[in-house]
N, C-alpha and C positions, 0 to 999 in steps of 0.2 A: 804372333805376327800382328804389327801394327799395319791398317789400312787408312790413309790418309785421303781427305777433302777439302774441295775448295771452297769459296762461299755461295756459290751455285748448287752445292751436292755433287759434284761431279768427281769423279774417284780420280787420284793422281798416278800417275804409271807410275810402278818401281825403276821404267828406262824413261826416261824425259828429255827430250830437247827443247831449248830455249836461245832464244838470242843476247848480245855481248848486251849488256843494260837493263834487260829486263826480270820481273820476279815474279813468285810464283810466292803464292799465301796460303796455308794451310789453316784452312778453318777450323774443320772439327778431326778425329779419330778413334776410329774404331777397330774394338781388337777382335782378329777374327782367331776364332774359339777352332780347333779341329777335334774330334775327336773319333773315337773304333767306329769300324763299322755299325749301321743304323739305317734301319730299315724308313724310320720314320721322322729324321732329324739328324742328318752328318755332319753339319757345321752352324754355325752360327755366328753373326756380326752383332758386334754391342756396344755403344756407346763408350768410350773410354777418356775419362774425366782425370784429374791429378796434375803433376808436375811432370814436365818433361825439358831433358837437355838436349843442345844438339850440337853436331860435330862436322866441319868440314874438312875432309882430308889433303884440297887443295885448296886454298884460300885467292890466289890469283886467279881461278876461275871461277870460284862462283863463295859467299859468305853462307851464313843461316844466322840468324838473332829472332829469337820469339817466333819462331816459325815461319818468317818469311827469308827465303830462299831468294839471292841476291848475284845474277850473272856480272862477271866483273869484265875488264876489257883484254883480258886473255881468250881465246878460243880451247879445247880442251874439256876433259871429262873430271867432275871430282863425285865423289861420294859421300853423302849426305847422311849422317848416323842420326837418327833420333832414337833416344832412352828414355822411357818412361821410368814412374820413381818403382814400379815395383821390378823392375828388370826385363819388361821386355825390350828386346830392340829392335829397328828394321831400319834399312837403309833406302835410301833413291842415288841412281844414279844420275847425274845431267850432266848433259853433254851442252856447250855450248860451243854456239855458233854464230860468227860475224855477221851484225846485222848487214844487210845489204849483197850475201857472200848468196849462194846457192848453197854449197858445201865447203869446209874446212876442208885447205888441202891435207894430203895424206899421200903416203909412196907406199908399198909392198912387191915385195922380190921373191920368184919364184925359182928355180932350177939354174934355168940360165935366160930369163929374162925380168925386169921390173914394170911395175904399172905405177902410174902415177894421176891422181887424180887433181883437178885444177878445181877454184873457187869458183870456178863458172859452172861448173857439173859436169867439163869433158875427162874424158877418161886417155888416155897417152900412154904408151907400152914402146919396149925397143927393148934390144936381143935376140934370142934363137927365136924360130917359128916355123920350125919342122912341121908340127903339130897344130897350126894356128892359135896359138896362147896369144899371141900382138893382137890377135879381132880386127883386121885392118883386111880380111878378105883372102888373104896371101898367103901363101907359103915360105917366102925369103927372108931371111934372117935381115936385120937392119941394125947400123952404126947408129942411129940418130931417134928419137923419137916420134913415132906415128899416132895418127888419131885414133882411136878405138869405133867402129863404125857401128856404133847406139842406132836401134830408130830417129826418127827422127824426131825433135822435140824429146826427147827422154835423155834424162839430166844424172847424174849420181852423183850419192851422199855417202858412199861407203866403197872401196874396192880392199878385193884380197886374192891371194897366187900361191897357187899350191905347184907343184913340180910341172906340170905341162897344161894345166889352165888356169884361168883369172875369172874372177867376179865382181860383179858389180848391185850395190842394193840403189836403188832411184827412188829419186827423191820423194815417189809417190809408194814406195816401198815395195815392190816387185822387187826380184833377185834377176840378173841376167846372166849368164853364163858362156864361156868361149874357150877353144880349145884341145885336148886331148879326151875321149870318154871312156879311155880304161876304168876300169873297176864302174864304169855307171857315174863318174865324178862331174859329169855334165848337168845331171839329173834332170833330165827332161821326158823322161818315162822310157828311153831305148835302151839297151843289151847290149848294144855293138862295140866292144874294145879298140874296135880302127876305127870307129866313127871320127871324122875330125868337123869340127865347128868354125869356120876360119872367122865367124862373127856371130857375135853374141844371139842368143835364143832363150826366155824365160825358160826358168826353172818349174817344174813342175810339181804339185802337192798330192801326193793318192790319197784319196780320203778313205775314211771307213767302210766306205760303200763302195771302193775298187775304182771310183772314178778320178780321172786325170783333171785337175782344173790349176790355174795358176798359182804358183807359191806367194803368198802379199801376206801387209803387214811384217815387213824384216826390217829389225832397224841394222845389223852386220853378223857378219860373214865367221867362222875360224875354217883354216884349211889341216887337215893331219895329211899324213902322208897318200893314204888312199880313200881319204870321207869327209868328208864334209857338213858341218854345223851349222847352221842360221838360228839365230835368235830373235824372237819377234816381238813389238812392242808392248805386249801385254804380259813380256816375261813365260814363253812356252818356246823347248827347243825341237827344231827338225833337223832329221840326219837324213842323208843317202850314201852312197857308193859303198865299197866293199863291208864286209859285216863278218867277216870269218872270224874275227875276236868278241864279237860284242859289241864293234865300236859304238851301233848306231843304237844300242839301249832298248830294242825292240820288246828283250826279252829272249831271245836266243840267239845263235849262232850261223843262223843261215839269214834269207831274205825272208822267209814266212812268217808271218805275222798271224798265230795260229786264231785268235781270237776274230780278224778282220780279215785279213786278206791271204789270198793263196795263188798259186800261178805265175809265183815271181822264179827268178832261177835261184842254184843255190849260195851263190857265193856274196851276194848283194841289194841293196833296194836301190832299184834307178828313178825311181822320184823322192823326194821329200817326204816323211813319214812322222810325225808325234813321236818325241822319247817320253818311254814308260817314266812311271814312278819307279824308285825302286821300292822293293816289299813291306821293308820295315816305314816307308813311307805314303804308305796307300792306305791312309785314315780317310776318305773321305770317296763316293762313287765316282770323283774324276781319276781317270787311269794313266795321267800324265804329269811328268814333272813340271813346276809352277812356279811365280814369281821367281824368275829365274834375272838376276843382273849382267850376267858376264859370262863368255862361254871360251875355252880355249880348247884343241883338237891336236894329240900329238901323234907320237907312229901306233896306229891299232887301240888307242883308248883316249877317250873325251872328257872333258871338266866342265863343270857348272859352278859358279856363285852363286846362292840366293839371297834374296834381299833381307833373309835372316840373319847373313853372316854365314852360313854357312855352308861347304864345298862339299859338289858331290862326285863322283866319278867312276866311270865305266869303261870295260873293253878288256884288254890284253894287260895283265897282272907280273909278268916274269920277274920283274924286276923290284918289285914294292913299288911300280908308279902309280897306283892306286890310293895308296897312301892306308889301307885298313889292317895291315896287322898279318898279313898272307899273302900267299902266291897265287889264288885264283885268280881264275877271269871272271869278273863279273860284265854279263849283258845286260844287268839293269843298275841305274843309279843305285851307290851304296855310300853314304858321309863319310869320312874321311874322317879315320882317326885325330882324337886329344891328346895330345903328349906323351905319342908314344915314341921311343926311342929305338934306335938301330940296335943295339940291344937286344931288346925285348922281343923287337919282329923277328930277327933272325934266331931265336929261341923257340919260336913258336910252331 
């Protein structure tokens, strides 16, 4: 894994945002070493000297030449490949964003309503509202678009719509939530399946220590069918709502989190919780998956990109949507098969 800096020393996120013109310089790089367990040295950062190329996967939004990373007048996210000459790789993602903008608009459609978020950082919803998924306070279904009713002063830079509620991540990276709370998909620490939310309320994070405190640092949102994903800017993923498959990487199949926390019900975590590493991933005494770039959530099982390149995924298996080779479920991050073929898994 390549760790990249700027000429301050200051370490560059593998998520980055920047605005339409500006750049970002990459001074030095360092590879960080992982290695087995070690009681008295589990990783190491070292200086990493040589040849390196680099690669952008969308050119209209952002170049690289010699290590400076170059926003162009598209808005948009591309992805930043740097290769060293002995083969390691790692990637950055940047998003960029119009200068002068709050937020890159962006729309997401839920069940049977859509959100849509404006460059000013208001949020806009229309559709059903049985369940208050619109956050406009209401119950009434609406022809026309309504405002989303944010605190006051509080902006967004991300929105997403799962079947009966919407999110929003702001601009100061809190998550906010509105809605239906079956399965705990609110995730504001309640149980209550009829809960409804008719306007947004932070998301909530249980720590290690069983305490409630706010979800921050998100840069977005994925929605699956009954859970929910955030990804945060340092690259670490949190889950809540239902868990009966794995979805939320805990490490099992219920809400308990035998290691940390207990006292949850069984079917679910109704806060925001750290996904494990998976097994063959836990070189190192952090217990949680890492430099993480991109995160997607579908019916019962979740996906990760690392900024290594590489995919991980967890939860409910039936199908080969896991992608490793079998039918298990797995509840913790497991990579995702190299060329393996339809073939071969269903031989297996």
């Amino acid at each position: 894994m390549i760790e990249f800096f700027d000429a301050e020393g200051n370490k560059i996120n593998y998520l980055t945002t920047i605005e339409t013109g500006a750049t970002i310089e990459i001074d030095s790089y360092k590879h960080h070493h992982m290695y087995g367990f070690n009681l008295e040295n589990d990783d190491t950062h070292e200086p990493l000297d040589g040849t390196f190329t680099y690669h952008s996967n969308n050119e209209n939004v952002a170049t690289v030449v010699n290590g400076v990373i170059t926003a162009g007048t598209h808005t948009g996210t591309a992805i930043i490949t740097i290769t060293h000459d002995s083969g390691i790789t790692s990637e950055i993602s940047v998003t960029v964003t119009q200068a002068g903008r709050t937020a890159t608009p962006m729309v997401a459609g839920g069940s049977e309503f859509a959100v849509a978020l404006l460059d000013n950082g208001e949020v806009w919803t229309w559709g059903s509202n049985e369940k208050g998924q619109l956050g406009n306070g209401l119950t009434e279904n609406t022809t026309y678009p309504v405002q989303v009713s944010l605190p006051e002063g509080v902006k967004a830079k991300y929105v997403a719509a799962g079947i009966n509620t919407a999110y929003a991540v702001t601009t100061d990276s809190y998550v906010y939530a509105w809605g239906n709370n079956e399965n705990g998909m609110i995730g504001n620490g309640t149980s209550d399946k009829d809960e409804v939310n008719r306007t947004p309320v932070r998301v909530q994070e249980k720590t290690s220590t069983g305490v409630l405190v706010d979800l921050s640092n998100i840069a977005r949102i994925a929605v699956g069918e009954n859970h929910v994903l955030a990804l945060s800017n340092d690259g670490y993923v949190y889950a809540w709502g239902n868990n009966s498959n794995g979805q939320l990487g805990n490490g099992d199949t219920s809400s308990t989190n035998e290691k940390f926390h207990d006292n949850d019900t069984t079917d679910g975590i109704y806060a925001a919780q750290k996904v494990y590493r998976g097994e063959s991933a836990a070189t190192n005494d952090d217990w949680y998956i890492q430099d993480v770039i991109d995160i997607a959530a579908g019916k019962s099982f979740s996906v990760a990109l690392k900024a290594d390149g590489t995919v991980w995924t967890w939860g409910l298996n039936t199908s080969y949507q896991l992608g490793i080779g079998d039918t298990m479920t797995r509840p913790v991050p497991t990579q995702v098969l190299a060329g393996a073929s339809s073939t071969t898994e269903k031989n297996t």
